[in-house]
C-alpha positions as a Markdown table, in Angstrom:
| # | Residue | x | y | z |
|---|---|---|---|---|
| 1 | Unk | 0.0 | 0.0 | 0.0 |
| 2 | Unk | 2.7 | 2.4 | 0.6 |
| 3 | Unk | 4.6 | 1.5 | -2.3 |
| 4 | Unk | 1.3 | 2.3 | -4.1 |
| 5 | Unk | 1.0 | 5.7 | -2.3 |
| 6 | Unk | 4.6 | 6.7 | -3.0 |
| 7 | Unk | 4.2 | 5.8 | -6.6 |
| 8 | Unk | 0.7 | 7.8 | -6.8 |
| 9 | Unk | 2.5 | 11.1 | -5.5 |
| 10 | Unk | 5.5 | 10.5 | -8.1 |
| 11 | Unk | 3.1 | 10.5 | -10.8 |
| 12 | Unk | 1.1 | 13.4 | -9.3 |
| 13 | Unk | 4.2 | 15.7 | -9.2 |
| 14 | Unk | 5.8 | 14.1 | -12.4 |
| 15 | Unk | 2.8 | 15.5 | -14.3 |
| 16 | Unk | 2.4 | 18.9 | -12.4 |
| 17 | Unk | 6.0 | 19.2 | -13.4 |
| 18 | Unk | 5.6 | 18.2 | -17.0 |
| 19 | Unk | 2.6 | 21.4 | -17.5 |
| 20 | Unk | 4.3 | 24.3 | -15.6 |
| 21 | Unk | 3.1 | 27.0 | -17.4 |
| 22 | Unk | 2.0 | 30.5 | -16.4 |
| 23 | Unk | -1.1 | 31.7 | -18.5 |
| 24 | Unk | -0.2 | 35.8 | -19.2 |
| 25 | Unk | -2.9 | 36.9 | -21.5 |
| 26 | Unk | -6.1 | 35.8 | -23.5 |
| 27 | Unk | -7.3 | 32.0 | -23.3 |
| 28 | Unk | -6.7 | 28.8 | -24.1 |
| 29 | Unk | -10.4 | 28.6 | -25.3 |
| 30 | Unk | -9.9 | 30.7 | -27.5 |
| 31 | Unk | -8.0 | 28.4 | -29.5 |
| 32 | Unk | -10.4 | 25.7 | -30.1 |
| 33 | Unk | -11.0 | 24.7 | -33.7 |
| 34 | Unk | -7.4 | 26.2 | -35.1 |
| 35 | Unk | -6.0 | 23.1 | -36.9 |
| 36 | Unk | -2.7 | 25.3 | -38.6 |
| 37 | Unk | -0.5 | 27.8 | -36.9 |
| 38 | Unk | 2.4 | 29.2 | -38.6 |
| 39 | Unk | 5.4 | 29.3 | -36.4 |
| 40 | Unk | 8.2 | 31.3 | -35.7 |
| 41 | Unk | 10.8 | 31.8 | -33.0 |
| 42 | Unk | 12.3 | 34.5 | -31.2 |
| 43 | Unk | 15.6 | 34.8 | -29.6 |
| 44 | Unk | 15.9 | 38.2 | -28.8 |
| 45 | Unk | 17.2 | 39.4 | -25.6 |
| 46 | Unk | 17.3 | 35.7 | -24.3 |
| 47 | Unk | 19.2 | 35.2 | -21.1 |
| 48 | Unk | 21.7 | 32.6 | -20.6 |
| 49 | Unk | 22.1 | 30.9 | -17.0 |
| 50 | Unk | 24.6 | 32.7 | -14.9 |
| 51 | Unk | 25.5 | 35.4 | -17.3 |
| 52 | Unk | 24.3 | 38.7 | -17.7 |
| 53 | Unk | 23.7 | 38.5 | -21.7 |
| 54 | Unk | 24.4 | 35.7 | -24.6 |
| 55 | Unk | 27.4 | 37.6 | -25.4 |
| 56 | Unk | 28.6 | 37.6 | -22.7 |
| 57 | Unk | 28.2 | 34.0 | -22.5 |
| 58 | Unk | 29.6 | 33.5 | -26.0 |
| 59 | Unk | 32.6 | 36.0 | -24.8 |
| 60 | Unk | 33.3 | 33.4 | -22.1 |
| 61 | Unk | 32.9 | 30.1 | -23.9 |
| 62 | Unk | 34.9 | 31.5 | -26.9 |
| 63 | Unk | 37.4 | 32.3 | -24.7 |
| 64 | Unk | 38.0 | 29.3 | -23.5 |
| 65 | Unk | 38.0 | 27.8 | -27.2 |
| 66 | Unk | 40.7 | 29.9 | -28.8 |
| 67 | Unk | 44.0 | 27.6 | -27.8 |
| 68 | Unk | 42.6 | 25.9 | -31.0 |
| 69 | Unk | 42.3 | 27.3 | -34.4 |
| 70 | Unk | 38.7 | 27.9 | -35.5 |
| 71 | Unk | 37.3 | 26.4 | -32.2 |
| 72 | Unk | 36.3 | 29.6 | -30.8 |
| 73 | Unk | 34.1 | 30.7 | -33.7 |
| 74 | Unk | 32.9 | 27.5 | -34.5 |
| 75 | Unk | 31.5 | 27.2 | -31.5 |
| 76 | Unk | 29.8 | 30.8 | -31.8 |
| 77 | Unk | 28.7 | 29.7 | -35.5 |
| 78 | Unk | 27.1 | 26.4 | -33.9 |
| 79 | Unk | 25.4 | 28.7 | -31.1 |
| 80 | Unk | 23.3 | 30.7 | -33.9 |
| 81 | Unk | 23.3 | 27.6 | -36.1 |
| 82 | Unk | 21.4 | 25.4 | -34.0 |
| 83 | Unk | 18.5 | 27.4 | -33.7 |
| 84 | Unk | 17.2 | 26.6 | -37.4 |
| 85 | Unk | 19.4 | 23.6 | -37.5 |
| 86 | Unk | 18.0 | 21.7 | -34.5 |
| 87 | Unk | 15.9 | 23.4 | -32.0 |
| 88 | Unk | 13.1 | 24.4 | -34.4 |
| 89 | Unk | 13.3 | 21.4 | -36.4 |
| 90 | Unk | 13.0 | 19.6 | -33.5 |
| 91 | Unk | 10.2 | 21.4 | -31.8 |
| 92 | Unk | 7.8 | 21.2 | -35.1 |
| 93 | Unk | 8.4 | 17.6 | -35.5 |
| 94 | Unk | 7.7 | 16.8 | -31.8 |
| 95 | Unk | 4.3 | 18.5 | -32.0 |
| 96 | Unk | 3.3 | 18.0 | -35.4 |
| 97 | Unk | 3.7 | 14.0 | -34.3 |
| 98 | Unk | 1.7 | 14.6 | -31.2 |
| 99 | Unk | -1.1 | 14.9 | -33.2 |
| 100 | Unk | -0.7 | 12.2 | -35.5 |
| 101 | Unk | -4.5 | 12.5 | -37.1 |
| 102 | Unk | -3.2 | 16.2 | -38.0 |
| 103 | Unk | -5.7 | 17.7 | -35.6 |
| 104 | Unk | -3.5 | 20.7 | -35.3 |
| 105 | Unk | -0.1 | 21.2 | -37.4 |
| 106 | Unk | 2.4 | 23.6 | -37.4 |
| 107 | Unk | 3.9 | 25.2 | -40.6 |
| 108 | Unk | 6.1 | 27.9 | -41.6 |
| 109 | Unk | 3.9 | 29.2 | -43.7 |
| 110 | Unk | 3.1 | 33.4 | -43.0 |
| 111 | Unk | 0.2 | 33.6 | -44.9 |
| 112 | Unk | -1.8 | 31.3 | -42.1 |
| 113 | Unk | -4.4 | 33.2 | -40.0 |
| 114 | Unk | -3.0 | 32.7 | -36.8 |
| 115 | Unk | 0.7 | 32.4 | -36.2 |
| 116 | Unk | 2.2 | 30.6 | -32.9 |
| 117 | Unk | 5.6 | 32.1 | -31.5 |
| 118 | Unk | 7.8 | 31.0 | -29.6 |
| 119 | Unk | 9.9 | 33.4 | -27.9 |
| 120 | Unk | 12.7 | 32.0 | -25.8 |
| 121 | Unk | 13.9 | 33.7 | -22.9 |
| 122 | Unk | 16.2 | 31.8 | -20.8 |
| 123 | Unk | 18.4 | 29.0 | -21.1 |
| 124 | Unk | 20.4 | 26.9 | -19.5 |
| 125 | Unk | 22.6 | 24.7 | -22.3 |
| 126 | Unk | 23.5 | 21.9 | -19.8 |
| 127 | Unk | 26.6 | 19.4 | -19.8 |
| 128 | Unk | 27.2 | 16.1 | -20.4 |
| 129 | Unk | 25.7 | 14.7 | -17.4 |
| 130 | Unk | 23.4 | 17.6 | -17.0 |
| 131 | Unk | 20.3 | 18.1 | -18.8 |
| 132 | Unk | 19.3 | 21.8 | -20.6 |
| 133 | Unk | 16.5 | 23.7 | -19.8 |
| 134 | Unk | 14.4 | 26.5 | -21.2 |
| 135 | Unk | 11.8 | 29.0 | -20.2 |
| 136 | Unk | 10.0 | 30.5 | -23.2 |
| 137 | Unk | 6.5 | 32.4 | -23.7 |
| 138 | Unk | 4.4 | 30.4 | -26.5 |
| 139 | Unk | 1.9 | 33.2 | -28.1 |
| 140 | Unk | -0.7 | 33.1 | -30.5 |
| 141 | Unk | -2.1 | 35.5 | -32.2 |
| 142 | Unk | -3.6 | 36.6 | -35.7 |
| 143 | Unk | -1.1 | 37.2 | -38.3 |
| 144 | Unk | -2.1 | 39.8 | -39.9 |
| 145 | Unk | -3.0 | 41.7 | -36.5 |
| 146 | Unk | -0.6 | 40.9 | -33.8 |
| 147 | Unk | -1.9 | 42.8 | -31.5 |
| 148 | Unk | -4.8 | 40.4 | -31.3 |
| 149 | Unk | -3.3 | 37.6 | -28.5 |
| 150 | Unk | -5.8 | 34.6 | -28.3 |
| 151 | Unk | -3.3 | 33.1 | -25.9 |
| 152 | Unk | 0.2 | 33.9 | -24.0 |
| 153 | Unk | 1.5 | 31.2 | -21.5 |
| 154 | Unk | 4.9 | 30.9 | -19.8 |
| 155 | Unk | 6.3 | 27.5 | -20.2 |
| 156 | Unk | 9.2 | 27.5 | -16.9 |
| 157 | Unk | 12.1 | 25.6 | -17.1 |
| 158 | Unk | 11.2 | 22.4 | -19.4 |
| 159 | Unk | 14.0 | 19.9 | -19.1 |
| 160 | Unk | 15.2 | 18.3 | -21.8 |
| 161 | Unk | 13.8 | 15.4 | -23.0 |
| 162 | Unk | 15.6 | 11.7 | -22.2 |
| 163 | Unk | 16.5 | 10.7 | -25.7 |
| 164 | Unk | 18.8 | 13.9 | -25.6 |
| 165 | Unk | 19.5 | 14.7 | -22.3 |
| 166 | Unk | 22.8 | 13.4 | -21.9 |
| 167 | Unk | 23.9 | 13.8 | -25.4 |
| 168 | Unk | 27.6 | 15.1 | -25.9 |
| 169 | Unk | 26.6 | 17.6 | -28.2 |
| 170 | Unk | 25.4 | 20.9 | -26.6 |
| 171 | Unk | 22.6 | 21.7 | -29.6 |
| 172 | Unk | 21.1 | 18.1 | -28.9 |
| 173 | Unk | 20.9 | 18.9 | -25.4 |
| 174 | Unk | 19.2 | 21.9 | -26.6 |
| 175 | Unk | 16.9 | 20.3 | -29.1 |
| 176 | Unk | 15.7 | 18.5 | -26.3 |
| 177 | Unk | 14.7 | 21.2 | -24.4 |
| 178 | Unk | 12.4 | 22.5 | -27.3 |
| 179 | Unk | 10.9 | 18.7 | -27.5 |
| 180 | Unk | 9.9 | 18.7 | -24.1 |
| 181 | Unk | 8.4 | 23.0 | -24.9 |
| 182 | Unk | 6.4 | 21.6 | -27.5 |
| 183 | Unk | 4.9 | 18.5 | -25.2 |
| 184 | Unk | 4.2 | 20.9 | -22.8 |
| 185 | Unk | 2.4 | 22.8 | -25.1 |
| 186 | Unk | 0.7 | 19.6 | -27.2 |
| 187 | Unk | -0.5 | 18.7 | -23.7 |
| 188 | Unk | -2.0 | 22.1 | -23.3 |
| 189 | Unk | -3.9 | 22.0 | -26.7 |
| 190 | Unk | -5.2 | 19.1 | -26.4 |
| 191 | Unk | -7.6 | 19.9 | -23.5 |
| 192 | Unk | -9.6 | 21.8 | -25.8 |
| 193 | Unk | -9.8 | 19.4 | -28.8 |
């Protein structure tokens, strides 16, 4: 019985964890019957754990890179890179699968009436035996009038997901983190299906 209990209040806290997300503005109501969102991401002004700015951040990690020719700017290259190399790729996938019957979809695609962005704002890229996180705000709105919100949330923290999580590779780590942004959010959605 208490092996039953313990594993009820795991579960319980597994999945509070798993939807942490702050509703800032409009409803998630207000979503109901949109089956296509065109997406986009935003970077701008994002934070990176324990520094004051990304370039300070890429200051620091370059620095350590440059006893090896090229290193130091690959690395930077890879840092912008990854975004449309991996993260995005890797979020639209993730929830485009989550609704295999294609119940919603996401497209890049600007001539969609609503548009879904994803604007990061902090990360945390992680290590080797560390996994990354990210807190981003997911918005929808009407393309052609952005000023219309339908929904804002705050998704804190996510944690990359396990297939990635301990991946060498600092942009996998990352990609990861946008997997588990986009289950949040496919979790989200599909209370109003």
């Amino acid at each position: 019985m208490k092996r039953v209990l313990l594993f009820l209040v795991f579960l319980a806290s597994a999945t509070m964890t798993a939807q942490r997300y702050e509703l800032l503005q409009g409803d998630l109501k207000n979503l109901k019957g949109i089956s296509e969102y065109n997406i986009t991401f935003d970077y701008s002004n994002m934070k990176v754990h324990g520094y004051e700015t990304e370039e300070a951040f890429l200051n620091d990690k370059m620095d350590k890179r440059r006893n090896v020719e090229g290193k130091a700017e690959k690395f930077r290259e890879e840092w912008f890179s990854d975004r449309e190399n991996r993260y995005e790729p890797q979020f639209i996938a993730y929830f485009n699968k989550r609704f295999a019957k294609g119940e919603i979809k996401l497209v890049k695609d600007a001539s969609l009436q609503y548009t879904m962005n994803v604007k990061t704002v902090w990360v945390y890229p992680g290590y080797v035996v560390e996994p990354a996180k990210i807190t981003a705000i997911i918005t929808i709105y009407e393309t052609e009038n952005p000023k219309n919100v339908l929904a804002a949330l705050e998704f804190e923290k996510s944690i990359g997901l396990e297939d990635n999580q301990y991946n060498g590779h600092r942009g996998e780590r990352m990609a990861g983190a946008y997997e588990k942004l986009a289950k949040n959010m496919v979790i989200q959605l599909k209370r109003f299906l």
